[in-house]
Steps between C-alpha positions, in 0.01 A plus 500: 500500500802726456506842346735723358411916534672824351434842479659836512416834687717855543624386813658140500513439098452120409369278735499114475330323760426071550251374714393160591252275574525581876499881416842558618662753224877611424603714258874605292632584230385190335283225594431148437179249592431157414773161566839566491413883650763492736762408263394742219511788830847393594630507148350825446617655784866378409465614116309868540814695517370868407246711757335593160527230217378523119187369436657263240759406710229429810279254218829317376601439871128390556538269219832346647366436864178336358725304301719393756233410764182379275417107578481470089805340371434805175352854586245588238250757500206313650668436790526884678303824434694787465414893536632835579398840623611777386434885498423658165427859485462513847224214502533181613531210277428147543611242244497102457711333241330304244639123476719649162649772704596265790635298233757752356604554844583104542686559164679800607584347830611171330739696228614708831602197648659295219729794421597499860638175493654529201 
């Protein structure tokens, strides 16, 4: 089994680690596990332009790798789990997207993308 860690501290801001099942571990700016990992890495690493990006531009490039390397011929929600940390106030804030919030991103991403190739 694969997993996916975050966090934050005063010293080194947002962390995103992977590890897998062998216990090796890498870490970056963004992260992917599962099939296609490799491909959703190398797209990522050729997309994520900015040192610091905005949080909805981070989930709408999420949405496009998982789009463009998912082994379903149509992305829907039930297919990937979603979540961000955040700091609020000072605290740290973990949150998963329901399946309706994934959803609007799939929309948002979708309407991105048709009015690109208009």
């Amino acid at each position: 089994m694969s997993l996916l860690y975050a966090g934050w501290d005063e010293t080194y801001g947002f962390q995103l680690y992977g590890s897998d099942p062998s216990g090796n571990y890498g870490g970056w700016k963004a992260y992917c596990i599962g099939a296609n990992s490799q491909s959703a890495m190398s797209l990522m690493k050729q997309e994520y332009k900015d040192d610091k990006i905005p949080l909805a531009d981070a989930l709408q490039l999420a949405i496009k790798v998982l789009t463009k390397t998912c082994d379903a011929t149509t992305l829907t929600p039930d297919k990937f789990d979603i979540a961000t940390v955040t700091l609020v106030d000072g605290r740290v804030e973990y949150s998963q997207y329901s399946d309706a919030a994934a959803q609007t991103l799939l929309d948002a991403a979708q309407a991105g993308s048709a009015s690109a190739d208009a």
